[in-house]
C-alpha positions as CSV (number, residue, x, y, z in Angstrom):
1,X,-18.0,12.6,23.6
2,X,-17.7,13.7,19.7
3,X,-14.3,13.8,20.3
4,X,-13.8,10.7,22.0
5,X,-15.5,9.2,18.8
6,X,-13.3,11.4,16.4
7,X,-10.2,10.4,17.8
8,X,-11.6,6.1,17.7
9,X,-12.0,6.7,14.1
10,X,-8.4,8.6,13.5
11,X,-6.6,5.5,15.6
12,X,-8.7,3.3,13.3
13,X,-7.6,4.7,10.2
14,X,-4.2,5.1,11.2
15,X,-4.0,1.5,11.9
16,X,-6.1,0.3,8.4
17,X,-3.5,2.6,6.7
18,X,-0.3,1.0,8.2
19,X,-2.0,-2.0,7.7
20,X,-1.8,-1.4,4.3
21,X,1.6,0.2,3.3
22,X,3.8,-3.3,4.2
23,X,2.3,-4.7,1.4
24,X,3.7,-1.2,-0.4
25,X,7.2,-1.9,1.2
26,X,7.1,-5.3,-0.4
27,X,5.7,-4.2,-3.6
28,X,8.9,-1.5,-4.0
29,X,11.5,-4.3,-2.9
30,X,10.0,-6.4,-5.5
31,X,10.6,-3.7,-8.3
32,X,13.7,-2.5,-6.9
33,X,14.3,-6.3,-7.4
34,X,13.5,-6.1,-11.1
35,X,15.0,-3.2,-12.0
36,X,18.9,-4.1,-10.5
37,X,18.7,-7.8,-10.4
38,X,17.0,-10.5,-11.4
39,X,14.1,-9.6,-14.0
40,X,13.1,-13.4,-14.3
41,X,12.0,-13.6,-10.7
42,X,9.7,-10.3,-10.5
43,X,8.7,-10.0,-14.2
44,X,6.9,-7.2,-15.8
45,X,3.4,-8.7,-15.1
46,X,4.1,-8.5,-11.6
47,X,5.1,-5.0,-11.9
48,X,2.1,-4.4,-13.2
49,X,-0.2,-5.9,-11.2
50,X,2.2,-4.3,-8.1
51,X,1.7,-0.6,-9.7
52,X,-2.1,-1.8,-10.0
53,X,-2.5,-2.6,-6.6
54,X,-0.7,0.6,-5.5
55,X,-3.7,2.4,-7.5
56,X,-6.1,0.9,-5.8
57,X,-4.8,1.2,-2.5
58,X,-4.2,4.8,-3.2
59,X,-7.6,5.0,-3.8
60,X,-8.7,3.4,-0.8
61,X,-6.9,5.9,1.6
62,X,-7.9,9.0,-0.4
63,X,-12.0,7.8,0.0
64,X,-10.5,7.0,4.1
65,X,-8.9,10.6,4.5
């Protein structure tokens, strides 16, 4: 039965963490954005609050794992 539970929590982490790296994926189109093309659409602020969010979402699957 502990195992049962063990492996509900892994497939419920797996699917909190994929949950979270599309808005990673968009995140690193959006600087790949800035850095090649067009630096008025994605400015530096947005970079910024992008590398931010990464932090914090880092964080969040470190305290998950």
């Amino acid at each position: 039965m502990k195992f049962l539970l063990n492996v509900q929590n892994l497939l419920a982490n797996q699917h909190a963490i994929r949950s979270l790296i599309r808005p990673l994926l968009v995140i690193q189109s959006a600087v790949h954005l800035d850095v090649n093309a067009n630096r008025e659409l994605f400015g530096r602020e947005n970079i910024v609050l992008g590398l931010s969010f990464v932090l914090e979402v880092s964080l969040f699957i470190k305290n998950i794992i």
